[in-house]
C-alpha positions as CSV (number, residue, x, y, z in Angstrom):
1,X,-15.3,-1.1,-1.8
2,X,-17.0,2.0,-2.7
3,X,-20.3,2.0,-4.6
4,X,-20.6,4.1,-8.2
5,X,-21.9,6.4,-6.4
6,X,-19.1,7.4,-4.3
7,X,-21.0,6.1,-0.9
8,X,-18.8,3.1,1.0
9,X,-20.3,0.0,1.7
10,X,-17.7,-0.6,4.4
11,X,-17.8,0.5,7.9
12,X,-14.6,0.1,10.0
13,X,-11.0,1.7,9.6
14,X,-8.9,1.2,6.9
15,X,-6.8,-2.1,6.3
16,X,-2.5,-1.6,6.1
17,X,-1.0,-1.6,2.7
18,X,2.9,-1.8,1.3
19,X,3.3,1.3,0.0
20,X,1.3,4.3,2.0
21,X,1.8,6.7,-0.8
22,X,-0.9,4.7,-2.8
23,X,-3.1,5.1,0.5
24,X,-3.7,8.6,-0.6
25,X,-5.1,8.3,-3.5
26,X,-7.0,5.2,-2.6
27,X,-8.8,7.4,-0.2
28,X,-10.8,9.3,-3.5
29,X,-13.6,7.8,-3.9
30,X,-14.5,8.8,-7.8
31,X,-11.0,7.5,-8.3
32,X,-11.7,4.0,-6.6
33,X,-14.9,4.2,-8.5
34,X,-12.9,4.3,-11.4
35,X,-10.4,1.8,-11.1
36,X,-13.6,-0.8,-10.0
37,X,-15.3,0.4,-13.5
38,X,-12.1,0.6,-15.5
39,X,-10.0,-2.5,-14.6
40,X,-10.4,-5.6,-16.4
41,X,-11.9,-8.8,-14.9
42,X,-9.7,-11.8,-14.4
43,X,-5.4,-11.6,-13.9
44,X,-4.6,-7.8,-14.4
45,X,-2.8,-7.3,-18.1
46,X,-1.2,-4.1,-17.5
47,X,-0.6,-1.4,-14.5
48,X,-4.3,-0.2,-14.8
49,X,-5.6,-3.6,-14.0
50,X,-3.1,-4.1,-11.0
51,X,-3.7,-1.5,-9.5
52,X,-7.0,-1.8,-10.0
53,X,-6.8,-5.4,-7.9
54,X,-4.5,-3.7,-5.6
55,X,-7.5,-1.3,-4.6
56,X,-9.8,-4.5,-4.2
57,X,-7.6,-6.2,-1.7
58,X,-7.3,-2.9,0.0
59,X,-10.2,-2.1,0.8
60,X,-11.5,-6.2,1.3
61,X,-13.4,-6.5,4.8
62,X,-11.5,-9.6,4.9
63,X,-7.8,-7.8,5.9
64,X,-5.9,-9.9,4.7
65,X,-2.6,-8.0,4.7
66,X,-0.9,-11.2,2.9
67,X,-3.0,-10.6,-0.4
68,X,-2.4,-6.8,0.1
69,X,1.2,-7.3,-0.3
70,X,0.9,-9.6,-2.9
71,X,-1.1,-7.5,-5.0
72,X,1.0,-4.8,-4.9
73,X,3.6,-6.6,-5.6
74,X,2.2,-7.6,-8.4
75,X,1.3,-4.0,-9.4
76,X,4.9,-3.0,-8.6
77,X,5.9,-5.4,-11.5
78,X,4.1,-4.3,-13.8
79,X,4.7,-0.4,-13.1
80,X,8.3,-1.8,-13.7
81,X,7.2,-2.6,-17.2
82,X,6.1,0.9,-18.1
83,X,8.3,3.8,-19.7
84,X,7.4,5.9,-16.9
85,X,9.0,3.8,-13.8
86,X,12.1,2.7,-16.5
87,X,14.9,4.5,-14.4
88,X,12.9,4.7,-11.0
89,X,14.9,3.1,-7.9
90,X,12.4,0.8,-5.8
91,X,14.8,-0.1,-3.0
92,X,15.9,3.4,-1.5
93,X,13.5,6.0,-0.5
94,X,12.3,8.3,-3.2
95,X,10.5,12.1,-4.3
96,X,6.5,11.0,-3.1
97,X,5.7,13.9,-5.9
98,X,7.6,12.3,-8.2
99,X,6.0,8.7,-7.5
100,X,2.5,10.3,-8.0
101,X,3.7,12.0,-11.4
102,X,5.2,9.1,-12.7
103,X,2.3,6.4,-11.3
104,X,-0.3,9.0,-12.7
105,X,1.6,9.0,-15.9
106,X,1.5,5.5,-16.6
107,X,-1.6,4.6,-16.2
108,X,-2.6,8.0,-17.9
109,X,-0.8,6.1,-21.2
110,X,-3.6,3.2,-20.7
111,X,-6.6,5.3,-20.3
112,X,-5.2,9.0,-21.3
113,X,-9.2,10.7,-21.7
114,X,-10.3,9.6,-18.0
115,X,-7.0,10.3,-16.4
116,X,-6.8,13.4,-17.5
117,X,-10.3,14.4,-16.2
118,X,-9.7,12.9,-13.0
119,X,-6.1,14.8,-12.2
120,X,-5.1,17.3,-14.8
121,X,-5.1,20.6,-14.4
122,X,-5.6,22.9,-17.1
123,X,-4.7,26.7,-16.9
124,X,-4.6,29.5,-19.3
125,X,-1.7,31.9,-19.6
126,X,-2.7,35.6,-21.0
127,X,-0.3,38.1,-22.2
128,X,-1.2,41.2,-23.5
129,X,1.3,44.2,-24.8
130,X,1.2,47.1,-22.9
131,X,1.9,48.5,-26.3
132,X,0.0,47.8,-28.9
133,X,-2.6,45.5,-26.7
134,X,-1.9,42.4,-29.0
135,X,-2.9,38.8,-26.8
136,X,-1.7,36.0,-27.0
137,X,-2.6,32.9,-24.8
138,X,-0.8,29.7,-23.6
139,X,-2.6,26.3,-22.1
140,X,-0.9,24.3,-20.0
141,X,-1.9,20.5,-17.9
142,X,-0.5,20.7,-14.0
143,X,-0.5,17.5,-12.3
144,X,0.5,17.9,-9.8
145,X,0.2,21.1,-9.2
146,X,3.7,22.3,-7.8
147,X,3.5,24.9,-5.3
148,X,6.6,27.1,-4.3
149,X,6.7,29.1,-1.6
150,X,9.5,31.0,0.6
151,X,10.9,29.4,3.7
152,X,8.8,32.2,5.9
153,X,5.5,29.8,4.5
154,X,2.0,31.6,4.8
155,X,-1.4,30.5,4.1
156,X,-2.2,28.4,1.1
157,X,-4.7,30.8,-0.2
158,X,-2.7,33.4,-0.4
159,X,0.5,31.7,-1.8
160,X,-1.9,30.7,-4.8
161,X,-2.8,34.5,-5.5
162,X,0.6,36.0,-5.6
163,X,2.9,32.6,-7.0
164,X,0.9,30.3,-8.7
165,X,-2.1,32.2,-10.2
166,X,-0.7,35.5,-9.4
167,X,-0.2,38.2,-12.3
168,X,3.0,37.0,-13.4
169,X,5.3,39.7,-15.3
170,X,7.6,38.3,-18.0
171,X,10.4,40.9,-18.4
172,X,11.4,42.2,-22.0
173,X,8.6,39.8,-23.8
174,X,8.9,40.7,-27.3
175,X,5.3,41.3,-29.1
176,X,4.7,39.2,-31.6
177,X,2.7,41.4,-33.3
178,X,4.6,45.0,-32.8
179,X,8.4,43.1,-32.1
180,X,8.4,45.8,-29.3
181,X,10.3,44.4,-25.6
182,X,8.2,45.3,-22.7
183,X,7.4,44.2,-19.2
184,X,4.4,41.9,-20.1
185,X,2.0,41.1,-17.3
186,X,1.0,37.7,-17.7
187,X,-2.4,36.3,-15.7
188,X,-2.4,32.8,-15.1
189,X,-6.5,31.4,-14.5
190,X,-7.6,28.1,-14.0
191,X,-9.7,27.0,-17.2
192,X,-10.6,23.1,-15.6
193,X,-10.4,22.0,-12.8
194,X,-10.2,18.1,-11.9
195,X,-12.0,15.6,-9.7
196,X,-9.1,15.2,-7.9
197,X,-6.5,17.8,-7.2
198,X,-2.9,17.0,-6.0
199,X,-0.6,19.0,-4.5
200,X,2.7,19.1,-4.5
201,X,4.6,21.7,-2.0
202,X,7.8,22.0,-3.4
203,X,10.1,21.2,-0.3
204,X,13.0,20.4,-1.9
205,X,15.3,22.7,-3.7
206,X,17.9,22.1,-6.8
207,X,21.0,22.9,-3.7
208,X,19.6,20.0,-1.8
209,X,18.7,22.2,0.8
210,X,14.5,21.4,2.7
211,X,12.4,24.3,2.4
212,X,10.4,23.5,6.0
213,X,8.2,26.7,5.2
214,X,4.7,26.0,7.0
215,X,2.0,26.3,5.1
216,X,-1.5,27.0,6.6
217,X,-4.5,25.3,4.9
218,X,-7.8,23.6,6.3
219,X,-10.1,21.8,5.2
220,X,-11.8,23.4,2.2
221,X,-9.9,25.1,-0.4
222,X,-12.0,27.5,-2.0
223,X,-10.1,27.9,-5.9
224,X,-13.7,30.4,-7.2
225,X,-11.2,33.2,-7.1
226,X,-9.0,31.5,-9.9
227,X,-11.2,30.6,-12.4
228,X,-11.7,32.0,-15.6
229,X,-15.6,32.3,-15.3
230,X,-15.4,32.6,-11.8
231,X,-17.8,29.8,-11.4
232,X,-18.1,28.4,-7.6
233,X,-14.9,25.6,-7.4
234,X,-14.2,24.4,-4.2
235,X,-12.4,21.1,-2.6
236,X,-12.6,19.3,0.4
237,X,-9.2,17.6,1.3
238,X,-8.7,13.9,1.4
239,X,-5.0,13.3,2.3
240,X,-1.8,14.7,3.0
241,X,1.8,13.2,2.7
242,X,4.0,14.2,5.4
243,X,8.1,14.0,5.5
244,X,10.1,13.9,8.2
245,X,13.9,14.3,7.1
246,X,16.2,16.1,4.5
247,X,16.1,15.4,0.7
248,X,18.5,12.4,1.2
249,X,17.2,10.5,3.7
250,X,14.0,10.7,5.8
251,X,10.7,9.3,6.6
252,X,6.9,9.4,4.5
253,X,3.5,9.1,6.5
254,X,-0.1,9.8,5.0
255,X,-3.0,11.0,6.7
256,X,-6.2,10.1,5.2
257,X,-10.0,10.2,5.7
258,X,-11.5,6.8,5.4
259,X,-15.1,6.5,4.1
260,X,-16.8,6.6,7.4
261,X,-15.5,10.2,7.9
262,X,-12.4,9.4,10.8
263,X,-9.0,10.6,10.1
264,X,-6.2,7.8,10.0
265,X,-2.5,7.9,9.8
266,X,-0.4,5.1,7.8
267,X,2.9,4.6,8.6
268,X,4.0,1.8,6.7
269,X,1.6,-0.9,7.6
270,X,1.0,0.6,11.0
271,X,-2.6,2.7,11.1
272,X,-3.7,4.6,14.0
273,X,-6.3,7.5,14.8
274,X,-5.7,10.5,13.7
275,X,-7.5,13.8,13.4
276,X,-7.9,16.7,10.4
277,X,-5.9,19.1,13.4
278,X,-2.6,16.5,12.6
279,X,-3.2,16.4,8.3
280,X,-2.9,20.0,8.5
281,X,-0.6,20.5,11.7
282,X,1.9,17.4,12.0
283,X,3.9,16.4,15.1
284,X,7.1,15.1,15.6
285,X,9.0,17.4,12.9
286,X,6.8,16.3,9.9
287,X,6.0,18.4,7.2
288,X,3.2,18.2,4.9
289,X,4.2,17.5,1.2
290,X,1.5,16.3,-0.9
291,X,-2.0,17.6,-0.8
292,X,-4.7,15.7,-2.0
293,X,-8.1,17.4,-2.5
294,X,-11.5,15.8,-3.9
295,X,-13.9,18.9,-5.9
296,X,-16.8,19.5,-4.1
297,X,-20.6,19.3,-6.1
298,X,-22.3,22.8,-6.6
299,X,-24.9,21.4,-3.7
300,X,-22.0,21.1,-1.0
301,X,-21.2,23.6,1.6
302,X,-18.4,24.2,3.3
C-alpha cells in the first residue's frame, strides 16, 4: 500500500488484477491514499468500501491473484447495485471512458465533496457582447475531460488551445442585456484543477466510425497557460488506456507507472515491462484513449 503521504512501502512490480481499466487509477497514489482513509473497516457496505478492499488486495505483497478476483468481484456486485452501472453490460466489451465516468460517478454519490476534488474539473465560460460589452459567465465540472480532435491528430498542447480552451465563438448569441445577435467570442479558462486529471480522447464518433488521429503528448502537461490566474499547473502522467480495434469490437491495455518509478503494461492479468516511449507511442496498432495525469506540487520540476 501506499503511505498518507503518497510514498510506497512496496518495492517490486505490480500484482495482475480482473479488470485493467481499474489499474489506472490504482496507479494515483492520493487516490489510493484515499480509498485506504475513506473505506470503512470490516466487509465493504457499498461500492466505496469495495473498491476500497479491491485496492488492498491489489497492491498486497502477498499476490494472491485468487483474492484479487474475488474482491473485485465483490466490488463488481456492488457497482451493480448503484444507479450509475443500472443499464451497463458486464459481459461484452464496453466505452473505457464511459466505465471511468460511470465508476467515478458512483462512488462520487457516497462521498460527493472528496470526489469532486480529486477528479472534477471546473472551468469558466466568458461571453461578452461585442456590443454593448454586457458578460455573462457559465461554470461547468469535466470529468473526464473529453478531448476532440480531427483525424490529422497534433500535439496535445496545442489541441487544448484551439478546441478545448480555445476562444470559442458562439454564432448569433443574443445579449441578454441589449437582445442584440452577434458573433460572441466565448473564452473557456480553467478555474480548478484536480488532483487527478483524466482524459478522455474522443476516438469514437456518433457514425461508428474510429478517429485513429495521433496525438503527441509526454510526460508533463503543462495546463499554466489555461488558467484563470495563470498560476503554475502542471501534471505528470500516470497511465494511459490504449485500444486496439473499431468501436464494436476490439482490445483495452493500460500502461502504468508503478510506485518504484518502472513503466508496466496490463493486459488482462498479464504484466510485462514497459517504458514511458510505449504509454505515449504504442505498438501493434494501439491507440491511446484515456489519459491519466496526477498534479504536480508548486516544488516539482519538470
Amino acid at each position: 500500500m501506499f503511505r498518507r503521504d503518497g510514498k510506497s512501502r512496496l518495492h517490486g512490480d505490480v500484482k495482475p488484477e480482473a479488470q485493467h481499466r481499474l489499474a489506472g487509477l490504482l496507479h494515483a497514489p492520493k487516490f489510493v491514499n484515499w480509498l485506504e482513509h475513506g473505506a470503512s473497516p470490516g466487509a465493504p457496505a457499498n461500492a466505496l468500501d469495495a473498491l476500497g478492499t479491491f485496492c488492498t488486495e491489489y497492491w498486497n505483497d502477498s499476490r494472491n491473484l485468487r483474492a484479487i478476483l474475488s474482491s473485485y468481484r465483490n466490488l463488481e456486485s456492488h457497482l451493480k447495485r448503484t444507479a450509475s452501472f443500472r443499464h451497463w453490460n458486464w459481459h461484452v466489451q464496453q466505452d473505457a471512458d464511459e466505465f471511468y465516468r460511470m465508476l467515478i460517478s458512483a462512488i462520487g454519490a457516497i462521498d460527493t465533496r472528496h470526489m469532486s476534488r480529486i477528479f472534477s474539473l471546473k472551468q469558466i465560460t466568458t461571453a461578452t457582447c461585442p456590443k454593448c460589452g454586457n458578460t455573462s459567465k457559465s461554470t461547468t465540472k469535466e470529468n473526464p475531460l473529453d478531448i476532440y480532435f480531427t483525424p490529422a491528430g497534433g500535439r496535445l498542447s496545442d489541441i487544448l488551445r484551439n478546441n478545448t480552451f480555445g476562444n470559442d465563438i458562439a454564432p448569433g448569441r443574443e445579449c441578454p442585456s441589449c437582445h442584440r445577435r452577434t458573433d460572441t467570442p466565448r473564452p473557456v479558462r480553467i478555474v480548478y484543477g484536480p488532483d487527478i486529471l483524466v482524459m478522455n480522447l474522443v476516438r469514437f464518433t456518433g457514425a461508428g466510425r474510429k478517429n485513429s488521429g495521433k496525438v503527441g503528448f509526454g510526460e508533463y502537461l503543462d495546463l499554466t497557460h489555461f488558467i484563470k490566474d495563470r498560476t503554475p499547473f502542471n501534471y505528470r502522467l500516470l497511465a494511459v488506456v490504449q485500444h486496439k480495434g473499431t468501436i464494436n469490437q476490439g482490445h483495452y491495455v493500460t500502461v502504468a507507472k508503478s510506485p518504484g518509478g518502472k513503466w508496466v503494461r496490463l493486459n488482462d492479468s498479464t504484466i510485462t515491462n514497459s517504458s514511458l516511449e510505449e504509454a505515449v507511442d504504442p505498438l501493434d496498432r494501439f491507440t491511446p484513449l484515456i489519459l491519466i495525469w496526477a498534479r504536480m506540487s508548486r516544488h516539482e520540476r519538470f
